[in-house]
C-alpha beads as a LAMMPS data file, in Angstrom:
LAMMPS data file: protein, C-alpha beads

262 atoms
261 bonds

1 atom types
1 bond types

-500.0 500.0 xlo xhi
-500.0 500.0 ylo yhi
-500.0 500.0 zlo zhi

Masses

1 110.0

Atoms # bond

1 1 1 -322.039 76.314 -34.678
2 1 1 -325.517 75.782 -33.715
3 1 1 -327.264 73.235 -31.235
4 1 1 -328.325 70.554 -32.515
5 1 1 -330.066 68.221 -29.972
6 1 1 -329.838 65.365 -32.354
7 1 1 -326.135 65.575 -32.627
8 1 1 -323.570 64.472 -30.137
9 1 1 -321.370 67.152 -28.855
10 1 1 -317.915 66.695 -27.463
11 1 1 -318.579 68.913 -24.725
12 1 1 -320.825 67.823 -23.405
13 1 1 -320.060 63.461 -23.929
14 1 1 -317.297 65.157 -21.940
15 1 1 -319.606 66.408 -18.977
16 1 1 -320.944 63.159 -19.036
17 1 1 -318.387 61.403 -17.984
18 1 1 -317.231 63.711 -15.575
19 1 1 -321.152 63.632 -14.127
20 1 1 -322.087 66.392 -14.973
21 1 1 -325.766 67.197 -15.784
22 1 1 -325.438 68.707 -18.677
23 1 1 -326.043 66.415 -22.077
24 1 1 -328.429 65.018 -24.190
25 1 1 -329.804 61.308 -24.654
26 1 1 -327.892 60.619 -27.693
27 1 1 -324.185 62.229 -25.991
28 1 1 -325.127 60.045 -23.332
29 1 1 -325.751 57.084 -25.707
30 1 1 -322.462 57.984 -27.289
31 1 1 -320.146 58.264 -24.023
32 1 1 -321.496 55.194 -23.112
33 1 1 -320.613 53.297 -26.397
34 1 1 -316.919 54.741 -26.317
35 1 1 -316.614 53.903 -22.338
36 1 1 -317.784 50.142 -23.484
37 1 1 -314.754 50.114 -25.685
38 1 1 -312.590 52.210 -23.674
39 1 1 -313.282 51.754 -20.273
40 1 1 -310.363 54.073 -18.799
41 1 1 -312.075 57.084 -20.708
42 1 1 -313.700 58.073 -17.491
43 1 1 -310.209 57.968 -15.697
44 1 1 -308.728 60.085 -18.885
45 1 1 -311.901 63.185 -18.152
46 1 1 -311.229 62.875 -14.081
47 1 1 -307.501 63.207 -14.259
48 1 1 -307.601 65.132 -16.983
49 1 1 -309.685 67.778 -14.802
50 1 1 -307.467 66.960 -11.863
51 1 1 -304.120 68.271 -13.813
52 1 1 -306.336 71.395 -14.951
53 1 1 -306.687 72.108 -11.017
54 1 1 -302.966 71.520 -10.455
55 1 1 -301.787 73.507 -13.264
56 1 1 -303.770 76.827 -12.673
57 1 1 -303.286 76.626 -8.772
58 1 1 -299.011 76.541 -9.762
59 1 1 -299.600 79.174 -12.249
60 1 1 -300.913 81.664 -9.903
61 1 1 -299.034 80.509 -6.595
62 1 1 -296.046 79.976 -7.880
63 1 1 -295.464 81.172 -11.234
64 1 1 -297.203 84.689 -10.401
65 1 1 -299.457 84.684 -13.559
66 1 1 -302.362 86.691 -13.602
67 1 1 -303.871 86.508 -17.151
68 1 1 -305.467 83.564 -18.470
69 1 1 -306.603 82.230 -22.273
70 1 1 -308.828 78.795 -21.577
71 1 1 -308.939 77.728 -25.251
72 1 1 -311.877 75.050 -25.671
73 1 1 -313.358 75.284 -22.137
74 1 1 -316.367 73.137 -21.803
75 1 1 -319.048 73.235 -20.005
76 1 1 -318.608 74.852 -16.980
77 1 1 -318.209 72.807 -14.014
78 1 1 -317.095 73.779 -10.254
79 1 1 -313.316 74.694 -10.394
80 1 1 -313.238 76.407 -13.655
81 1 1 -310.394 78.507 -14.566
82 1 1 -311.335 81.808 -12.894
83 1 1 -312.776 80.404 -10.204
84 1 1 -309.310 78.522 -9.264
85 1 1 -307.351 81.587 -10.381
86 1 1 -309.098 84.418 -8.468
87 1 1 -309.329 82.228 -5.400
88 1 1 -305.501 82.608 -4.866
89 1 1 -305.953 86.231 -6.183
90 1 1 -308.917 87.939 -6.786
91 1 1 -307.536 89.879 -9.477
92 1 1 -306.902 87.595 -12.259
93 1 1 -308.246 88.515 -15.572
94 1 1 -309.397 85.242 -17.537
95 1 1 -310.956 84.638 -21.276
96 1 1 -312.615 81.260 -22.217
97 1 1 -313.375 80.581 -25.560
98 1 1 -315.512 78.240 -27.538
99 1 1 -317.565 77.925 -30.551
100 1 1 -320.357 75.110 -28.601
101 1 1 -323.688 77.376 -28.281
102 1 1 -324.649 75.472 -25.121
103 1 1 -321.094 75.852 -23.519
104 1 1 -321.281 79.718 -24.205
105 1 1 -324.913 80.502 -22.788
106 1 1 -323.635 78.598 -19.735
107 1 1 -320.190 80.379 -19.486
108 1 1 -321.762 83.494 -19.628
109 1 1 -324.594 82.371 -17.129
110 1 1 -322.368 80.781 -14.756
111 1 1 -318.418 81.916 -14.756
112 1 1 -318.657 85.611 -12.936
113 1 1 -315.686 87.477 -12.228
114 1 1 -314.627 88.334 -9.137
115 1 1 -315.228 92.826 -9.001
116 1 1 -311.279 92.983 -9.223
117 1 1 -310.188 90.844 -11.817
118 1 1 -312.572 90.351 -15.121
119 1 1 -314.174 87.221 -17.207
120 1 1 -314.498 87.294 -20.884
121 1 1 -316.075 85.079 -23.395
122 1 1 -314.998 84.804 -27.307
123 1 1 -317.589 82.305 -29.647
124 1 1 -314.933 80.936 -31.434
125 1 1 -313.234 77.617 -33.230
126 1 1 -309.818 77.196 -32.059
127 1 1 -309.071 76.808 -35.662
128 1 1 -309.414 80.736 -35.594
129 1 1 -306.614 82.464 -33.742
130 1 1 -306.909 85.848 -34.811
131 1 1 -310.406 86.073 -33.888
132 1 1 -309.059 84.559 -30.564
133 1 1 -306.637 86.843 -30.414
134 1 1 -308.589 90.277 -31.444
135 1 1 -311.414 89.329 -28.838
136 1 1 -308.811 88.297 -26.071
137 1 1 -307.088 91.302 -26.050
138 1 1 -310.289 93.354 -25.310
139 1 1 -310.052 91.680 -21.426
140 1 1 -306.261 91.084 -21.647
141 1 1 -303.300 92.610 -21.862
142 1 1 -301.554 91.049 -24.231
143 1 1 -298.211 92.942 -23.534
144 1 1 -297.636 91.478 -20.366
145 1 1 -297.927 87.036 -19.412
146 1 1 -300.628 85.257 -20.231
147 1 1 -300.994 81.336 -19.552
148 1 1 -302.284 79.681 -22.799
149 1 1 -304.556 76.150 -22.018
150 1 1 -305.324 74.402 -24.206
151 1 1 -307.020 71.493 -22.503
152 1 1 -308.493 68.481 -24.637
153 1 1 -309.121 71.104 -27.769
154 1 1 -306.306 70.143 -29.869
155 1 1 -307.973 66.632 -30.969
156 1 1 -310.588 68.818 -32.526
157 1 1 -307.910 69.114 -35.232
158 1 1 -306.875 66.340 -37.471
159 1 1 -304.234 67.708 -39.419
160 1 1 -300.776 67.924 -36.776
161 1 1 -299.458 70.485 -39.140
162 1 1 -302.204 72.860 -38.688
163 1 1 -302.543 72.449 -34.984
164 1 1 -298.696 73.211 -34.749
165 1 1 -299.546 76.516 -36.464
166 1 1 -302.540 77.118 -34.378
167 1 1 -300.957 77.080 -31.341
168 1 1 -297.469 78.922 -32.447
169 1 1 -299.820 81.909 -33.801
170 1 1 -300.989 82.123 -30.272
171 1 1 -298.072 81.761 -28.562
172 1 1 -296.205 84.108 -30.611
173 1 1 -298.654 87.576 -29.726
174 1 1 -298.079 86.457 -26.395
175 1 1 -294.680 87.801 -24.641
176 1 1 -291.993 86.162 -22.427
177 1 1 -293.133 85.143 -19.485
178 1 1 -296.351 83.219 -20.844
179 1 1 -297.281 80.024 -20.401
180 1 1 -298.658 77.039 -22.084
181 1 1 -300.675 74.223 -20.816
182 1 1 -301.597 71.380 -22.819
183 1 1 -303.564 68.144 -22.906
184 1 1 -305.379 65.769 -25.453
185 1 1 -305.402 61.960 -25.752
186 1 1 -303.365 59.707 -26.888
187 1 1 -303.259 55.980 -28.599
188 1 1 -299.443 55.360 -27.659
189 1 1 -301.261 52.941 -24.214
190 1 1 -304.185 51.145 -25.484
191 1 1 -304.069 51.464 -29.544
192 1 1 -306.540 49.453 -30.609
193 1 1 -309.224 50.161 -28.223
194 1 1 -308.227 54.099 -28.269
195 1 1 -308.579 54.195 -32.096
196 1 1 -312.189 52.530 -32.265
197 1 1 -313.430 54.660 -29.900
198 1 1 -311.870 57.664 -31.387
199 1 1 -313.865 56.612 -34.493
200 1 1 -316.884 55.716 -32.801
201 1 1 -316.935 59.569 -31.697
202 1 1 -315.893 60.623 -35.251
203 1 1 -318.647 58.763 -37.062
204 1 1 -321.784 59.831 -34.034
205 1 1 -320.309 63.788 -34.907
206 1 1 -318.474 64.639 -32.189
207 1 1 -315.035 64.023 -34.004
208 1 1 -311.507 63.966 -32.181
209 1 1 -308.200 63.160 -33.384
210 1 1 -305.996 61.037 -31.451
211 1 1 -301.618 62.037 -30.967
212 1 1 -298.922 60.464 -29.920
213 1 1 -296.732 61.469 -27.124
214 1 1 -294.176 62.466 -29.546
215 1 1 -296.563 64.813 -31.455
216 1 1 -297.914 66.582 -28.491
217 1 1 -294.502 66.769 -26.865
218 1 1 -294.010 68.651 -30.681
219 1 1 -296.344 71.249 -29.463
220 1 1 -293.588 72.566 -26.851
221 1 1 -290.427 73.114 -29.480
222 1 1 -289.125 76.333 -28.358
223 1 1 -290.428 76.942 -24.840
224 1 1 -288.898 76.055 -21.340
225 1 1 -290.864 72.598 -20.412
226 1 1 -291.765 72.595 -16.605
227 1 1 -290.830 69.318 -15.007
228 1 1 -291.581 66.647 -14.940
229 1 1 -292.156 66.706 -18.738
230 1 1 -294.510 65.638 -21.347
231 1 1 -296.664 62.666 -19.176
232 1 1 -299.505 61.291 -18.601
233 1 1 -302.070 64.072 -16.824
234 1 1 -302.549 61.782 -13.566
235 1 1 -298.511 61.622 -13.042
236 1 1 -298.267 65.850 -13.071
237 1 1 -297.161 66.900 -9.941
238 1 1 -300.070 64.597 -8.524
239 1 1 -298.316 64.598 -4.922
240 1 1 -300.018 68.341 -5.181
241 1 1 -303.594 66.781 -4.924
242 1 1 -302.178 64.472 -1.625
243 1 1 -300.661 61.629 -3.452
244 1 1 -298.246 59.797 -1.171
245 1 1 -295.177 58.727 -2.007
246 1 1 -295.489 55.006 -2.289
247 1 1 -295.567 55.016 -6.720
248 1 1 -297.276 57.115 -8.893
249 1 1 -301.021 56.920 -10.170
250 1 1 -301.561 54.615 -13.055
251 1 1 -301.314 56.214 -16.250
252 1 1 -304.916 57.478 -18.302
253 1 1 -304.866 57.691 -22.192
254 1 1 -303.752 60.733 -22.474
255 1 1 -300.180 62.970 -22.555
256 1 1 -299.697 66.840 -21.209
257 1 1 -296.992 68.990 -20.013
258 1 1 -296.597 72.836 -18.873
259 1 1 -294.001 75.020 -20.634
260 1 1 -292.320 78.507 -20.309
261 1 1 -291.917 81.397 -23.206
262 1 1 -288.385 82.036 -22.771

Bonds

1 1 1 2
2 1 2 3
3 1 3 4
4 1 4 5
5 1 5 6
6 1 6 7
7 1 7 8
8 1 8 9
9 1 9 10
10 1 10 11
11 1 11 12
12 1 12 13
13 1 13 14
14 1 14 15
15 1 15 16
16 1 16 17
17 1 17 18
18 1 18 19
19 1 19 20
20 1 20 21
21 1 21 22
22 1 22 23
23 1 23 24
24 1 24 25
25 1 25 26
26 1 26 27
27 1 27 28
28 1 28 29
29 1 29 30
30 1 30 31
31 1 31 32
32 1 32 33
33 1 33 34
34 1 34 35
35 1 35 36
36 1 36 37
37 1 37 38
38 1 38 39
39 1 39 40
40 1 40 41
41 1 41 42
42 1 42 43
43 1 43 44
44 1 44 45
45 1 45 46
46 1 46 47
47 1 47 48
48 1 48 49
49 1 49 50
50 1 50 51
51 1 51 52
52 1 52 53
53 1 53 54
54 1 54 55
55 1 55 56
56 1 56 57
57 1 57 58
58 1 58 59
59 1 59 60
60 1 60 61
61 1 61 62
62 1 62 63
63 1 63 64
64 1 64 65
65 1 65 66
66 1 66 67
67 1 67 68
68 1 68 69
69 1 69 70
70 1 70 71
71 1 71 72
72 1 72 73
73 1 73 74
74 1 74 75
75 1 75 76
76 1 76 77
77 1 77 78
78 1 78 79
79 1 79 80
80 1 80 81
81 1 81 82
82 1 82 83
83 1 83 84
84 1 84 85
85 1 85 86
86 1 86 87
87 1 87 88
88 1 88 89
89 1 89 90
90 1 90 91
91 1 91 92
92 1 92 93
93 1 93 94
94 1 94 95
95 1 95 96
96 1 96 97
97 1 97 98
98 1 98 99
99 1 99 100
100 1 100 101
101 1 101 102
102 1 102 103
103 1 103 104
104 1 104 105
105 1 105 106
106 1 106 107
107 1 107 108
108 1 108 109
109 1 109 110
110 1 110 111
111 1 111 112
112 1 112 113
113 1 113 114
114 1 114 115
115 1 115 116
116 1 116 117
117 1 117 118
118 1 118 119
119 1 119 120
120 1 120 121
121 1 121 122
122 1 122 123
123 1 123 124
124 1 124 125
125 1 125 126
126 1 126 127
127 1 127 128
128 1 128 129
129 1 129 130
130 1 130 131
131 1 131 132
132 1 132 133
133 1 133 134
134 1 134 135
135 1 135 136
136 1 136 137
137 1 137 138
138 1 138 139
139 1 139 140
140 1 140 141
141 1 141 142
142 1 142 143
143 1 143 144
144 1 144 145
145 1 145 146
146 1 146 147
147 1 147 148
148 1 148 149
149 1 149 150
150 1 150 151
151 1 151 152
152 1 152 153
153 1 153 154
154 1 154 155
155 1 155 156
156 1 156 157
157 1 157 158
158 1 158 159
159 1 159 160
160 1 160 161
161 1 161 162
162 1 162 163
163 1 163 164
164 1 164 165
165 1 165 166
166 1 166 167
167 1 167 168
168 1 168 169
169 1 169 170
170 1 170 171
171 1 171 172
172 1 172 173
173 1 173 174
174 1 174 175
175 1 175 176
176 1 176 177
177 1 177 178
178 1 178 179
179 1 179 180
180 1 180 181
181 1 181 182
182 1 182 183
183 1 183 184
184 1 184 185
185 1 185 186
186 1 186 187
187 1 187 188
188 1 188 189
189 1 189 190
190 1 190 191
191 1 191 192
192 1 192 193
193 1 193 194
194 1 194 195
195 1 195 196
196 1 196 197
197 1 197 198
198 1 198 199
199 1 199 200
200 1 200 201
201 1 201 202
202 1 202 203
203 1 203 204
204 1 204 205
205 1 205 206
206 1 206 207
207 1 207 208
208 1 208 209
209 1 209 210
210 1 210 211
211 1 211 212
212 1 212 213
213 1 213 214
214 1 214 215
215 1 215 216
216 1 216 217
217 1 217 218
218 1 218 219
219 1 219 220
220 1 220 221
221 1 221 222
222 1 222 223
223 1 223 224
224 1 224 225
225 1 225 226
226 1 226 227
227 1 227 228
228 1 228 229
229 1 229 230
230 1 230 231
231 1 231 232
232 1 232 233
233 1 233 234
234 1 234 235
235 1 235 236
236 1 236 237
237 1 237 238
238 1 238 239
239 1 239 240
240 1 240 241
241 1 241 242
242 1 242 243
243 1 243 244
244 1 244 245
245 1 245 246
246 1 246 247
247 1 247 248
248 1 248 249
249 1 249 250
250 1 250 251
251 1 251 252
252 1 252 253
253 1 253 254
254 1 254 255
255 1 255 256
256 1 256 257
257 1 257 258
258 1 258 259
259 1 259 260
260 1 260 261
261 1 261 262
């Protein structure tokens, strides 16, 4: 891929709404045009970043995982992946991967390793896994657990067949013990509005594919699904980030879950 100023970029509409400061006038144009039609889209990037937090923090505290694949990172942004990971233990070992031009100058600018563990970077579509795979393995070991995320990347696919087999080919080089992490949007809340502004995205170039909560729950056939499930990202273990106990957070357009290689 290469940058194109002129052309809205997922990414970076994404760092948008999360405030971020890096993005163009015309993703800014275009986040602003899906937020008019989708107001909660903010709430879907701030939760969505929230459960990211949540999920890496449990991975290394409590689920002793070391290794990490970040599949479609973004542009970087405090609390990325290695920065959560090697906080609890200066030794993890993490590879991000993405095929944005502007994402990867930044990574590689930006995310430095700790001197114990190790950062790697693989310019890459997720539509590719055994490029993703070949470069991984050159900072991981892929013979012992790795956590797969794969964070808001999946919509990047239309076809739900071939995502299935995207993320299946990943999971199976990776052994027992691994994990998966997963989140993308939804139009099982808000249809209407969630589908225009899906298109709206589509047709200004930066293109994503909406699932229902059945079809990303589809994504986890076969592995050991951490509770509590296949939800909404602001109702994962949100007590974790100091949420009381008087009712859950309202649900954001969007569906994820945590799972297990048995």
């Amino acid at each position: 891929m290469t940058l194109d100023p002129a052309v809205a970029s997922s990414a970076r509409v994404w760092t948008y709404w999360l405030g971020g400061r890096d993005h163009y006038a015309v993703d800014r144009a275009v986040g602003d045009m899906v937020t008019a039609m989708l107001p909660s889209i903010v709430d879907v990037a701030t939760q969505s970043r929230a459960f990211h937090g949540r999920v890496v923090r449990h991975l290394v505290e409590d689920a002793g995982v070391r290794q990490f694949l970040d599949v479609g990172i973004g542009l970087p942004s405090s609390d990325s992946t290695h920065e959560l990971a090697q906080s609890a233990d200066p030794s993890c070992r993490v590879v991000y991967v993405d095929n944005d031009p502007l994402v990867l100058v930044r990574a590689r600018a930006l995310l430095t390793s700790t001197p114990q563990g190790a950062c790697g970077y693989v310019d890459a579509d997720v539509r590719e896994p055994e490029v993703i795979l070949a470069e991984a393995a050159k900072t991981l070991d892929l013979q012992r657990p790795v956590a797969l995320l794969m964070l808001g990347v999946l919509g990047s696919i239309a076809d739900h067949t071939r995502a299935r087999r995207v993320v299946q080919r990943l999971l199976d080089a990776l052994p027992p013990g691994s994990y998966l992490a997963l989140n993308d949007g939804t139009h099982d809340l808000r249809p209407e509005a969630s589908v225009a502004a899906a298109r709206l995205r589509t047709d200004a170039g930066a293109p994503y594919h909406l699932r229902t909560r059945a079809e990303i729950a589809d994504f986890f056939d076969g592995l050991q699904l951490l509770s509590p499930g296949v939800v909404s990202p602001s109702r994962w273990r949100a007590a974790a980030d100091g949420v009381d106990g008087a009712g859950l957070p309202e649900a954001v357009d969007a569906f994820c879950g945590v799972a297990r290689k048995p």
